[in-house]
Structure formats: structure tokens, C-alpha cells
VEXBAMAR-45381 format. One record per residue (C-alpha): z negated, y negated, x. Coordinates in nm, 3 decimals. Last residue first. Layout:
BEGIN
        up     north      east
         Z         Y         X
...
***
This chain:
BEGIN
        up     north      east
   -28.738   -15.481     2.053
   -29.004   -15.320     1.884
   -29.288   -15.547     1.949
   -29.270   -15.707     1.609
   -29.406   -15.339     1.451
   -29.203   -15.153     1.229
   -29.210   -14.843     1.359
   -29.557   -14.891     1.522
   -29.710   -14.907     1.129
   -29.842   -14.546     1.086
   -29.838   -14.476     0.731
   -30.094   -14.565     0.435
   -30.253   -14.859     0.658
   -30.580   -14.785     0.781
   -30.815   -15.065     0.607
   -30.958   -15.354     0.804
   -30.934   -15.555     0.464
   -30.643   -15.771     0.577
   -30.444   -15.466     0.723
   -30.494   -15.287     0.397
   -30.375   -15.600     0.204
   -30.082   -15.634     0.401
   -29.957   -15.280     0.376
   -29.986   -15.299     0.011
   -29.761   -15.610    -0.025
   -29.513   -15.385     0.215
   -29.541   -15.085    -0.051
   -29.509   -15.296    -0.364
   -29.242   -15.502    -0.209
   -29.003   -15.234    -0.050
   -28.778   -15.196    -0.300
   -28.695   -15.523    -0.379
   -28.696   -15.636    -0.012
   -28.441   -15.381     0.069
   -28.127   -15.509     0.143
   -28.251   -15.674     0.473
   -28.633   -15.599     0.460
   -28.685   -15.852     0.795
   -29.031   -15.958     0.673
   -29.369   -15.873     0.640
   -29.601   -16.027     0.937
   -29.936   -16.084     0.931
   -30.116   -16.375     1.123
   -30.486   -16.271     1.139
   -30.443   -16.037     1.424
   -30.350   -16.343     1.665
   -30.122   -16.372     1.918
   -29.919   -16.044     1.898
   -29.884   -16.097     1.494
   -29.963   -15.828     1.312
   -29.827   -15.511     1.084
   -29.467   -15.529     0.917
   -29.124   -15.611     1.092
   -28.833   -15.386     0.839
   -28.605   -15.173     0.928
   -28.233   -15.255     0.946
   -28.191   -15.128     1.355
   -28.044   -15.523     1.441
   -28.298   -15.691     1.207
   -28.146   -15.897     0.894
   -28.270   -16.131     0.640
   -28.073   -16.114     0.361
   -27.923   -16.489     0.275
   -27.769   -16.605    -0.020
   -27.472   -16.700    -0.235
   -27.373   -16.709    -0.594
   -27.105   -16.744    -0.818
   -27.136   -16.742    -1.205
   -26.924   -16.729    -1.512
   -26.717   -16.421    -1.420
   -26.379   -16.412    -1.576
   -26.316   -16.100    -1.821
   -26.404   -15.720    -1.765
   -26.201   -15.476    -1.955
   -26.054   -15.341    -1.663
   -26.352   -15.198    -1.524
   -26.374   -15.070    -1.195
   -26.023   -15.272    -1.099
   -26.161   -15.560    -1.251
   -26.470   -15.500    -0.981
   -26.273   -15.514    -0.725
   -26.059   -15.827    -0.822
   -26.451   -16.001    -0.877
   -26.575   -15.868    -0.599
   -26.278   -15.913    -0.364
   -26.229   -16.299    -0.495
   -26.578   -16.394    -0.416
   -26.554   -16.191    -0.095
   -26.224   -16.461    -0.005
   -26.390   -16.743    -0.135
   -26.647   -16.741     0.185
   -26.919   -16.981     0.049
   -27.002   -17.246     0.247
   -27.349   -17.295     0.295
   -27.397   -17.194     0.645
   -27.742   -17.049     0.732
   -27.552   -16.784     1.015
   -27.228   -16.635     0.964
   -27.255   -16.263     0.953
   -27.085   -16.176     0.625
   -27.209   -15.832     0.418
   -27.067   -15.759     0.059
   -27.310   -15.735    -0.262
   -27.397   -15.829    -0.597
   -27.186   -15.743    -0.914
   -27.383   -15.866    -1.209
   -27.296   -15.756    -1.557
   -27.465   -16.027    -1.835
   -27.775   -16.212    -1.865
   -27.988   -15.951    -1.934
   -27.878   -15.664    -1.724
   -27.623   -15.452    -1.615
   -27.579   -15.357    -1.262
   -27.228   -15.337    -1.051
   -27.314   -15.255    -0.733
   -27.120   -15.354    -0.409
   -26.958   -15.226    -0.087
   -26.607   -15.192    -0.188
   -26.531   -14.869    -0.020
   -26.892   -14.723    -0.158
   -26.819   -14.849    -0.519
   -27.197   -14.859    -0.649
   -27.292   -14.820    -1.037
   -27.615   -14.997    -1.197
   -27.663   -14.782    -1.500
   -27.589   -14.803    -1.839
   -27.224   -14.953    -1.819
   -26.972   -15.172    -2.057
   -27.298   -15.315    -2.208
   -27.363   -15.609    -1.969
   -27.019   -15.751    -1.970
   -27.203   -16.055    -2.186
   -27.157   -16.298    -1.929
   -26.947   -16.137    -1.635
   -27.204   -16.275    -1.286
   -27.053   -16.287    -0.951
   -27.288   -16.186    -0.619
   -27.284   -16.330    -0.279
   -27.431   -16.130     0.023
   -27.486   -16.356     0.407
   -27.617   -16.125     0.611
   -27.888   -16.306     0.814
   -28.043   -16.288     1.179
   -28.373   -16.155     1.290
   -28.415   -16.075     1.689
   -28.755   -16.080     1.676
   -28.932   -16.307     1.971
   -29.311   -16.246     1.918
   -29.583   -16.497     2.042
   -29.703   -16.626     1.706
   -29.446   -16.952     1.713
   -29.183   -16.709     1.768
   -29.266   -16.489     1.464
   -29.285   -16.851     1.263
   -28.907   -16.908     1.396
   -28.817   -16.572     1.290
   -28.942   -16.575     0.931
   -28.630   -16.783     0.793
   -28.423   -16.490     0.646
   -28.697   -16.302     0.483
   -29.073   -16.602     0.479
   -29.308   -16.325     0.387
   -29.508   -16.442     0.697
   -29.896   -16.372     0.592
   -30.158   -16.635     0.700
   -30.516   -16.481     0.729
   -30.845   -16.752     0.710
   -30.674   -17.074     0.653
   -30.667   -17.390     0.801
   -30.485   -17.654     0.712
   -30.293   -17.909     0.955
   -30.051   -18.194     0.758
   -29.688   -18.232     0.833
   -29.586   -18.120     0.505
   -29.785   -17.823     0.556
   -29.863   -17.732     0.921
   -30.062   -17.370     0.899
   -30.379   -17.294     1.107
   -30.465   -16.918     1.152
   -30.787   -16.755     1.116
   -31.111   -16.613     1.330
   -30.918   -16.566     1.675
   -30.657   -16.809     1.668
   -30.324   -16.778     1.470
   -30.069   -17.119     1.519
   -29.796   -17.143     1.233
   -29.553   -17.426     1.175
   -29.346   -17.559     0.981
   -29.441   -17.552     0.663
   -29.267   -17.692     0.382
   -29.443   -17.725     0.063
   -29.401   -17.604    -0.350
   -29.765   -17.508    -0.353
   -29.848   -17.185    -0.586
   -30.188   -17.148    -0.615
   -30.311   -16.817    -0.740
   -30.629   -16.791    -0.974
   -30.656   -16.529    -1.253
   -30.403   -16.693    -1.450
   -30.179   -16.798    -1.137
   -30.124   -16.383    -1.071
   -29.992   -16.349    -1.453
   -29.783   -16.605    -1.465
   -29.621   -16.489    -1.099
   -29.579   -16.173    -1.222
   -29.359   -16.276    -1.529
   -29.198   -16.524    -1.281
   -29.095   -16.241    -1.018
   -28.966   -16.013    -1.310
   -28.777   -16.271    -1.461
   -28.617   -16.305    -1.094
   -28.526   -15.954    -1.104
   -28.394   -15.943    -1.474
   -28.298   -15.618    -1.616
   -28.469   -15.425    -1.271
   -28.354   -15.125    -1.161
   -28.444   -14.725    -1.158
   -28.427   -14.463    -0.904
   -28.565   -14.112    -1.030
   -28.231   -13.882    -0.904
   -28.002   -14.061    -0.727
   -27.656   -13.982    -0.849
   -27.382   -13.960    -0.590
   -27.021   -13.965    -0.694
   -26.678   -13.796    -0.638
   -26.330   -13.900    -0.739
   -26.394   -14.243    -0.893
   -26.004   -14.370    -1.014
   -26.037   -14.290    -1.364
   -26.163   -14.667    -1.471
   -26.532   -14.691    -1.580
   -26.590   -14.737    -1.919
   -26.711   -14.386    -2.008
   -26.978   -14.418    -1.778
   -27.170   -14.079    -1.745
   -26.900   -13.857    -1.888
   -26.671   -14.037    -1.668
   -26.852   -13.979    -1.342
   -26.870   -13.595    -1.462
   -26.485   -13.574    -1.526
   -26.436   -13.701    -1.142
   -26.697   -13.508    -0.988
   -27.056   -13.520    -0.949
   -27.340   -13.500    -0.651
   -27.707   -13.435    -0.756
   -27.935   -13.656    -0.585
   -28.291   -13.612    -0.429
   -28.353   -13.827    -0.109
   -28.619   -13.653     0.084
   -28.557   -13.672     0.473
   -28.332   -13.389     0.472
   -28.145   -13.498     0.191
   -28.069   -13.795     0.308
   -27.938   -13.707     0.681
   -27.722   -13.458     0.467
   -27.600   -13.758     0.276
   -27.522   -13.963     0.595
   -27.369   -13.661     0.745
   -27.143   -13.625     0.397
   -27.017   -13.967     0.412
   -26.679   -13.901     0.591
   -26.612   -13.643     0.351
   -26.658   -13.876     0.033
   -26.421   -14.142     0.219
   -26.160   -13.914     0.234
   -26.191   -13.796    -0.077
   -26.141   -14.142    -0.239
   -26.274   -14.340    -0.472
   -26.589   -14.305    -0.377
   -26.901   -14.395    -0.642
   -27.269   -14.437    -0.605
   -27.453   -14.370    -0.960
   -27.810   -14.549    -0.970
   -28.070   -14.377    -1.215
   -28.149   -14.557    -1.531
   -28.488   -14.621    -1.580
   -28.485   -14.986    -1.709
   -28.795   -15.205    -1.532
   -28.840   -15.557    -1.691
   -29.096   -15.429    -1.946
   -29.269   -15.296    -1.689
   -29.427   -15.675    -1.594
   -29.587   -15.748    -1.936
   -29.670   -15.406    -2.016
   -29.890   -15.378    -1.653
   -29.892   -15.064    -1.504
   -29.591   -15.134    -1.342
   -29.794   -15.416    -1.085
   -30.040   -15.118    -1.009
   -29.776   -14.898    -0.956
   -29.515   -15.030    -0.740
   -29.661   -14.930    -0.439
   -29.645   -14.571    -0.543
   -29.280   -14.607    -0.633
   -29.214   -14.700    -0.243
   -29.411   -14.470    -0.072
   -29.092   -14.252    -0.017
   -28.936   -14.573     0.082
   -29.174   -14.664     0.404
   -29.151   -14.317     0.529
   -28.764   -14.324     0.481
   -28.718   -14.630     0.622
   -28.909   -14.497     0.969
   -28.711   -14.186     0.946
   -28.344   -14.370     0.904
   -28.423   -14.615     1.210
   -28.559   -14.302     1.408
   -28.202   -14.126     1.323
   -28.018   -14.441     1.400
   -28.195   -14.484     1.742
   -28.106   -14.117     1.850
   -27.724   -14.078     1.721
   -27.660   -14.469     1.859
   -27.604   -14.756     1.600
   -27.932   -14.896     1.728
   -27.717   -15.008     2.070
   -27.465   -15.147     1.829
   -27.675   -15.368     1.635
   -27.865   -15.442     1.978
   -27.526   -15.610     2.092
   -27.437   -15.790     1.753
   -27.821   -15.958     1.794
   -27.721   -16.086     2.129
   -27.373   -16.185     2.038
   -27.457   -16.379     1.694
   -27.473   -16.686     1.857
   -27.140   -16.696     2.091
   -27.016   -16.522     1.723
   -27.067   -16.792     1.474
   -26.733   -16.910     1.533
   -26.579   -16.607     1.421
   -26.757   -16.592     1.057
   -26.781   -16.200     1.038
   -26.706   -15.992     0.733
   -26.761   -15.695     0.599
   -26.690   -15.565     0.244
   -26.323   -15.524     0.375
   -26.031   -15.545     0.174
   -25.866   -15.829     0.400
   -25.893   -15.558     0.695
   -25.962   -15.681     1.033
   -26.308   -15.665     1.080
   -26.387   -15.372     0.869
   -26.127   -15.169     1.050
   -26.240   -15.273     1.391
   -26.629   -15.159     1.245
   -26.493   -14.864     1.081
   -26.515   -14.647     1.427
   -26.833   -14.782     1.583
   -26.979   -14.780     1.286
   -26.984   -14.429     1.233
   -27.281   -14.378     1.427
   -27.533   -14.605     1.241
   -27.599   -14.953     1.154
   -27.638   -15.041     0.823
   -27.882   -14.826     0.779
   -27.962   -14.523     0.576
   -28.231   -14.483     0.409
   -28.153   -14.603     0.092
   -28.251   -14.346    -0.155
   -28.592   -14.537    -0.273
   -28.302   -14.820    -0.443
   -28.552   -14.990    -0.722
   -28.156   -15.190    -0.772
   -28.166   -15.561    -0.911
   -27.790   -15.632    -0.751
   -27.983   -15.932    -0.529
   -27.961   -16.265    -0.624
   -28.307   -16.433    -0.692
   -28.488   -16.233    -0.456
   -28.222   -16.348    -0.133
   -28.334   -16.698    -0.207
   -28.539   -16.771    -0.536
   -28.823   -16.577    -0.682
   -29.109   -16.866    -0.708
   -29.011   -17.254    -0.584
   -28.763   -17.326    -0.363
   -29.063   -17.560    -0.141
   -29.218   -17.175    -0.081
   -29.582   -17.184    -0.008
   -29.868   -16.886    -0.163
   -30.173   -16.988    -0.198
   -30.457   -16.631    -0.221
   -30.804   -16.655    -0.305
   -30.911   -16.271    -0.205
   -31.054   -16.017    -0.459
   -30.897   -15.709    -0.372
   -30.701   -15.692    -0.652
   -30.581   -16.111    -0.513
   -30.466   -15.946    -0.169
   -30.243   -15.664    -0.361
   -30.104   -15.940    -0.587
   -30.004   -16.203    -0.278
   -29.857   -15.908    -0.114
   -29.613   -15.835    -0.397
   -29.558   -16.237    -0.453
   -29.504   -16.257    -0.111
   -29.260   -15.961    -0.045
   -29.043   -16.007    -0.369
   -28.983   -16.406    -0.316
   -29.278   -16.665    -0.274
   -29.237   -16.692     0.082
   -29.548   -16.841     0.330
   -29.886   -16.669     0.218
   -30.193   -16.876     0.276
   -30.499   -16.607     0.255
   -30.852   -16.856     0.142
   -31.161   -16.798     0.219
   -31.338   -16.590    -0.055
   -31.711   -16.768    -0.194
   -32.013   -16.600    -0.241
   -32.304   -16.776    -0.444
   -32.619   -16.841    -0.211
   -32.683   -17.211    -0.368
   -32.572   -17.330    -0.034
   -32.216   -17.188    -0.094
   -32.132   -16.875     0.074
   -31.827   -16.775     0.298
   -31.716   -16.419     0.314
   -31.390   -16.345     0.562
   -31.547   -16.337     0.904
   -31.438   -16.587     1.184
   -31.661   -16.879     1.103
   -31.627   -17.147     1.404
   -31.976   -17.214     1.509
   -32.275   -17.463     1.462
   -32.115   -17.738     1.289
   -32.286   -18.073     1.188
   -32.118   -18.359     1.062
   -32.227   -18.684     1.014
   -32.029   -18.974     0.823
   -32.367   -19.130     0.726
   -32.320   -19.096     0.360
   -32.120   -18.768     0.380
   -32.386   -18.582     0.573
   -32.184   -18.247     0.633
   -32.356   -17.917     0.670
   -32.261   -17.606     0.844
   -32.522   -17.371     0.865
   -32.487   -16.987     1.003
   -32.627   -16.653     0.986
   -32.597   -16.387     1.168
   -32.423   -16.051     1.150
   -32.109   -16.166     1.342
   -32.074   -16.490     1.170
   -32.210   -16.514     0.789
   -32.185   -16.877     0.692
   -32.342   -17.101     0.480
   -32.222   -17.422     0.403
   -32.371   -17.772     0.286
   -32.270   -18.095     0.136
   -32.535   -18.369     0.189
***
């Protein structure tokens, strides 16, 4: 005889199994979170987290401090996808969106322009048409300034999210406190960015803003074609994101994270849990959190939410050795990249395509980041690494945290876009508040699924 305990809405509750006889008894479904063994010892229910990447692994560490049993399900493994190659920027300055007022006059520029950071795959448009239209409904003077307040709240929480995992020697050894230097190389293109850096100074962002000779004194590499700069005061960057991700990782699996390298494909929340389909197989769980970036959208579906998520395809190139030629990661504004130093060599991550999942990787960005950055630093060589992979994107570029509209113990956090770095500590933090029944730090409806 194997036998449960249950607490149920203030009562108690035996479920037994007679494993000789085949018999099972069941007197209710067990909604609440505390189970206990029949020799009265307390056991957690398990959280299943889908995404091992920034936003799982962050959530997955606030739900374990609070003492939950946490498995977390990625088939890629820990820290790859759109955590594996980002530029490695803490970037708490980045409130502005993608999509905002000016984009209506850049955006036939960007599209036809062979220099452009932005680029659309043509024959992904019939698809891309309903998301493309909200895009430019968000990139209205009202809707842009909401989208820019509700990243704002979320980033100026951002460093105090990150605390508990910094305070760890093992994990803030990765973190080099450099602050992030944003480049123009023109005037024109300095003046045409001084709403978006008024917008950021009223909602917090502190940065000093340099000239030519100051740029130089700061990065004595860089080539003297930078005529103004942005330098944002307290942000930071990783040396080795996805070193990061596995240091943490380590740590959580020594005090009792599973890591299971499954598919799932579906997601169905009920009123005391959520059942997950794992390799074809139904398990139940008591919470499932969607951490799943790029891919969450079928899951939101599947939980009675349509979110209009879509991907922007970013690629990155990889100098071995270049590392030392800067201090800081540095940011061309015209280009649309950063250049960041760090273990392995100089990275240069960035560039937006709308295409979809394709796999084929646009040669044309490859060749603009690497010719671009040459041009930033002529002393460069050939880059020894390519890379692809997929942001998840939302059409107003905030994220989708808080729950699921058919069940409160499905969890969404996903939809960070360029962000999910940033925004891990705070959005892993968010998720263990709503677990527990806490009040979240900041008022979630911003970034609720029900948005759209």
C-alpha cells in the first residue's frame, strides 16, 4: 500500500494506492501546493518550466528560494536559442521600442536600403501582415509612450532582480561593469534621436552624452568617425552569457533541479494544476511556467490567449581574440549592433529580419556586420563564427508576463524581444510572486496576454 496525504481546502485528504490488487483510491483532485507523505513529512509538488534560456532558468531560481521542486524542459539543452547569441548587454536603458513614431519615416528607407539593419524576407509577408499592422498601430505617439512606460517599470527593477543570483561569487564572476557606449556617426542621426533620449531621461535612464574627442578617450581603438555618443550610466554586460546560464544551472541542479531535454507539445491548465504532453506522454504538474521566447505562442493559444508573437531573426559574428581592442560593449546606432568583448573573442550581435523560423541565414547582414564593424575598427581580422537566432517579438516590444486566461496556474513569461537578458531576474521574480499568491512588485496589466 502506497499512501498520500493531502491538504485540500483546509481538510484533509487520503489517496492510497493498493499496488498488489491494482486498487486505487482517490478522494479529490489536490489543488493546493503542499503534499505530505504518510509518515507526515511535507513534500513540494512539482513547477514544470518549459525554456531553459535567461527567463526559465531566472524563474526556475526564484521558485527553487522559495522552496518549490522545479523541472525545467528545453530538448536544446540549457542557454541556447536567442540566450546563447545575444550581444551580452545588462541594457536597463532600453526603453524604447522598436516601434515608435519615427518609424513610419525610416521604415521605406530601412526596407530599401542595402545598408539597412532591417530587413524583411518578402515572402514571409501574407504571414507577417497582421502582426506588421499592430506594429504600426503601437508605433503611434500614445501607444509608444505606454509601451516605453511599461518597459521602463519593468527595467528600473531590473538590477534588483538580479541580486540574489549576483550575490553569488560563482555567478558574478561573469558580470564586467563596464557601462555601454551608443555611438552616431552622424549629426543627423544624433538630432533625430534626441526625443527618444528625452523620452529616456524622463522615465529614468541616466547617461551623460560625449563628443567626438570624448568617444576616443574612452575607446582609443575605435575609428574617428563617432561624432556624438550616449553613455549609460551603471549598465554592465556579461563576459560569457551562456557561461553564465550553465554556471547557474550547476548550481540550481545541486540543490535539486531537473533538467529534462523533452519536447512538449502541449499545455492544458485546470483549476488545481496544469497537465503538460512530454514526448507524447501526459504529466501533471502543479504550476507550468511558459518561458518558451520565440515558440511560446502556440502554448499561449493552447491556454485560451491568442498573442500576436512573431520573431526577429538577429545573427551575430564572432573576431577570436579581438576581445581587447574595446572595454565596453559599444553600439553603432546607424548600423544597429553592439560590439562587446568577452571571453571568447569580440562579438558583434545584432540586426532585425522578419522572416519567420527559417534557417537560412541572410548573407547579406552577415556581410554588413562584419564590413560594419571593420569600419569601427580597422584592425579587426576575419570573424571565426556566424550565428543565427530567433528574438521573440510582440508588436508594442513589451513583454507577456502574469497568467494564463484558462487557468491561473499556467504562467506566462515570454515575448522579451531584445531584452530577455535584462529582464530575467525581474520576470523570474514576477513568477515566483504570482506562484506564492504574492502581489507582484509592479502592476502586471501592461504586460498581460489580454493586451491585444
Amino acid at each position: 500500500m502506497v499512501c498520500l496525504v493531502a491538504d485540500v481546502s483546509g481538510r484533509r485528504w487520503t489517496i492510497s494506492w493498493n499496488l498488489s490488487a491494482g486498487v486505487f483510491h482517490a478522494l479529490s483532485a489536490v489543488p493546493r501546493a503542499t503534499w505530505h507523505a504518510a509518515d507526515g513529512a511535507s513534500v513540494m509538488p512539482e513547477i514544470a518550466i518549459v525554456g531553459a534560456g535567461f527567463i526559465g532558468l531566472a524563474s526556475a531560481a526564484a521558485l527553487m528560494r522559495d522552496g518549490h521542486r522545479v523541472v525545467l524542459f528545453d530538448p536544446s539543452g540549457v542557454g541556447q536559442g536567442a540566450s546563447f547569441g545575444n550581444a551580452g548587454t545588462f541594457a536597463h536603458y532600453a526603453c524604447i521600442p522598436v516601434n515608435n513614431p519615427s518609424v513610419f519615416r525610416d521604415l521605406p528607407r530601412f526596407l530599401l536600403s542595402n545598408q539597412s539593419p532591417f530587413r524583411l524576407r518578402w515572402g514571409y509577408l501574407p504571414q507577417l501582415a497582421p502582426w506588421l499592422t499592430r506594429f504600426l498601430i503601437s508605433s503611434l505617439p500614445r501607444r509608444y509612450e505606454a509601451s516605453a512606460a511599461a518597459l521602463a517599470a519593468l527595467l528600473g527593477r531590473a538590477q534588483d532582480g538580479y541580486a540574489p543570483l549576483l550575490a553569488q561569487p560563482e555567478l558574478a564572476r561573469f558580470v564586467r561593469p563596464r557601462e555601454c557606449l551608443y555611438l552616431y556617426s552622424n549629426a543627423a542621426s544624433f538630432d533625430a534621436a534626441q526625443a527618444a533620449l528625452g523620452l529616456r531621461s524622463k522615465l529614468g535612464v541616466a547617461f551623460d552624452v560625449l563628443a567626438g574627442n570624448d568617444i576616443r578617450a574612452l575607446e582609443p581603438s575605435l575609428a574617428p568617425i563617432f561624432e556624438r555618443g550616449v553613455l549609460f550610466k551603471d549598465s554592465w554586460h556579461f563576459s560569457d552569457p551562456q557561461g553564465f546560464l550553465q554556471a547557474l544551472y550547476e548550481r540550481l541542479a545541486a540543490q535539486g533541479l531537473k533538467l529534462e531535454r523533452s519536447s512538449v507539445s502541449a499545455v492544458q491548465p485546470s483549476a488545481d494544476g496544469a497537465t503538460l504532453t512530454v514526448d507524447g506522454v501526459a504529466r501533471r504538474f502543479s504550476h507550468a511556467v511558459i518561458a518558451t521566447g520565440a515558440r511560446s505562442a502556440q502554448f499561449a493559444r493552447q491556454c485560451g490567449d491568442a498573442v500576436p508573437l512573431d520573431t526577429e531573426r538577429g545573427y551575430h559574428v564572432r573576431y577570436p581574440g579581438a576581445q581587447q581592442l574595446i572595454s565596453r560593449p559599444v553600439g553603432w546606432a546607424e548600423r544597429g549592433f553592439y560590439m562587446t568583448p568577452m571571453s571568447d573573442g569580440l562579438r558583434v550581435a545584432g540586426t532585425v529580419e522578419l522572416g519567420g523560423f527559417n534557417e537560412t541565414r541572410n548573407r547579406a547582414l552577415l556581410d554588413l556586420l562584419t564590413f560594419a564593424s571593420k569600419r569601427a575598427l580597422p584592425t579587426l581580422a576575419t570573424p571565426d563564427n556566424h550565428w543565427l537566432g530567433f528574438r521573440p517579438s510582440l508588436p508594442d516590444g513589451v513583454p507577456v508576463l502574469g497568467r494564463s486566461s484558462a487557468g491561473a496556474r499556467v504562467i506566462y513569461a515570454f515575448g522579451h524581444q531584445h531584452l530577455g537578458l535584462t529582464l530575467a531576474g525581474i520576470s523570474g521574480r514576477i513568477v515566483a510572486d504570482l506562484v506564492a499568491g504574492r502581489a507582484p512588485p509592479l502592476e502586471l496589466a501592461p504586460y498581460a496576454a489580454t493586451r491585444f
